[in-house]
PANU-803332 format. One record per residue (C-alpha): residue in one letter; x, y, z; residue number from 1. Coordinates in Angstrom, 3 decimals. Layout:
BEGIN
a/X/Y/Z/NUM
...
***
This chain:
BEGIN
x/112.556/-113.672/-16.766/1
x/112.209/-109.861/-15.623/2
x/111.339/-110.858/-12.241/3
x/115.287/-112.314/-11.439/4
x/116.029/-109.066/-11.835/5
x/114.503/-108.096/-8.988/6
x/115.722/-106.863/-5.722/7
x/113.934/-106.593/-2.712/8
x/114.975/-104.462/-0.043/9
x/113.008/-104.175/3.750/10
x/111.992/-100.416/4.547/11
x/109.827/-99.103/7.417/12
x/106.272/-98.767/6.236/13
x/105.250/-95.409/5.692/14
x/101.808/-95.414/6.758/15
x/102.155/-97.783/9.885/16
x/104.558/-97.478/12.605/17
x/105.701/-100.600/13.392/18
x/105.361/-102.082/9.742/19
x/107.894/-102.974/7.640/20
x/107.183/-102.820/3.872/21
x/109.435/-105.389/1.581/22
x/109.724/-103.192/-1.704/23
x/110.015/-105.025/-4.894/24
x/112.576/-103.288/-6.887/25
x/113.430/-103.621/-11.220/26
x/115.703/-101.535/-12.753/27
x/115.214/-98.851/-9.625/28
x/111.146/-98.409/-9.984/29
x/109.435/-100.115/-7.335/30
x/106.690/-102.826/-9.054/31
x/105.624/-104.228/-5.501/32
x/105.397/-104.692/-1.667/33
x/104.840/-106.662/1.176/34
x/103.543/-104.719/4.217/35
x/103.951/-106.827/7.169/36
x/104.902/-107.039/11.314/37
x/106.733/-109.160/13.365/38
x/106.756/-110.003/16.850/39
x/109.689/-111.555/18.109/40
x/108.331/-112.344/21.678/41
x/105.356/-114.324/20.101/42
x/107.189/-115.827/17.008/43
x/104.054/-114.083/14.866/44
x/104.126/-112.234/11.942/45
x/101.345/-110.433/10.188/46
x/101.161/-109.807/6.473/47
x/98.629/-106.459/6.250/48
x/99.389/-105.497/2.205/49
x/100.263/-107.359/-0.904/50
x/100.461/-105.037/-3.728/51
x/102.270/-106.151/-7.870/52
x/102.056/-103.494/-10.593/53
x/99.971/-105.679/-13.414/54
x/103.192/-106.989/-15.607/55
x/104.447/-108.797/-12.927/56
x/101.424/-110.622/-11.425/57
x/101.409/-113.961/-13.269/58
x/105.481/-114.308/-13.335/59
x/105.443/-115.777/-9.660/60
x/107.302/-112.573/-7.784/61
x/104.428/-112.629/-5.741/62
x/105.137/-116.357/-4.835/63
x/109.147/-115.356/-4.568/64
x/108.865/-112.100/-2.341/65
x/106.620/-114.387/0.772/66
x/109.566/-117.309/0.656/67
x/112.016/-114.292/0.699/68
x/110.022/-113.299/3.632/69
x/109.958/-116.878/5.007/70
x/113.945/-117.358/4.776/71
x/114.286/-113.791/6.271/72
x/112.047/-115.019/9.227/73
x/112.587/-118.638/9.516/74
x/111.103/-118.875/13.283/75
x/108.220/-116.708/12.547/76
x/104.557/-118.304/12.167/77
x/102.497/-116.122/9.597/78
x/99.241/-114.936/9.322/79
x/97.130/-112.460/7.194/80
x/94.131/-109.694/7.479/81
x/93.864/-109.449/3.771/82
x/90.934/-110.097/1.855/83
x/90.998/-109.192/-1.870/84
x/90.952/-111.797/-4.305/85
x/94.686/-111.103/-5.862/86
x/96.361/-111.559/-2.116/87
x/93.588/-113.945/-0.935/88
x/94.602/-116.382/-3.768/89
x/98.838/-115.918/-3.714/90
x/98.371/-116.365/0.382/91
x/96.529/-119.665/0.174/92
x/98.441/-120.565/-2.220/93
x/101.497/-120.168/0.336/94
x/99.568/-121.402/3.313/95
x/99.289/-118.475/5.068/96
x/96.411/-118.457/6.935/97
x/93.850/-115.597/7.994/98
x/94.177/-114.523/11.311/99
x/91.063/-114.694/13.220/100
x/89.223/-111.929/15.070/101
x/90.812/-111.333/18.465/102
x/93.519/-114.393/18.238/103
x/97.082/-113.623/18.299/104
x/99.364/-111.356/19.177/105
x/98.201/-107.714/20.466/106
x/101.457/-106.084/19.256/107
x/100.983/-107.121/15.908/108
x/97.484/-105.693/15.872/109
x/97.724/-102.623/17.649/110
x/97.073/-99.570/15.280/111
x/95.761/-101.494/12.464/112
x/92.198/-99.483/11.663/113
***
């Protein structure tokens, strides 16, 4: 399958200071990320974007990039703002939960509009 051929490499997120995007990488075009944060202090982490170009949806990449994020972060309990059906659905699938209103960590949270 395509998706082995995949790297995936952590940058800092662009549009968030403090975020750290996981870009999915084939054949040196970008075909996904995973926008999170971390706290180390809290043992928290914070999954705020989930984003696969169309081909590589349904091929489990999605499934392979959050246990890549898992085994990069074993000590780290997750949690998730997102809401659309495509992330909804792969992050219930992987038992991340959403994080509720006001709960967690403040760091994690800071910034995000």
């Amino acid at each position: 399958m395509a998706y082995r051929r995949v790297e995936m490499l952590a940058s800092p997120a662009p549009e968030s200071a403090g975020s750290v995007c996981l870009l999915l990488v084939h054949i040196r075009k970008v075909v996904g990320r995973v926008t999170y944060r971390v706290c180390d202090e809290c043992a928290e982490g914070l999954i705020t974007d989930v984003v696969l170009d169309e081909p590589f949806r349904d091929c489990g990449l999605g499934t392979r990039a959050l246990s890549h994020l898992r085994a990069q972060h074993p000590d780290i309990t997750w949690h998730t703002t997102l809401e659309k059906r495509l992330s909804r659905d792969l992050l219930h699938r992987m038992r991340v939960p959403k994080a509720a209103s006001g709960d967690g960590c403040a760091t994690l949270t800071a910034d995000l509009g």
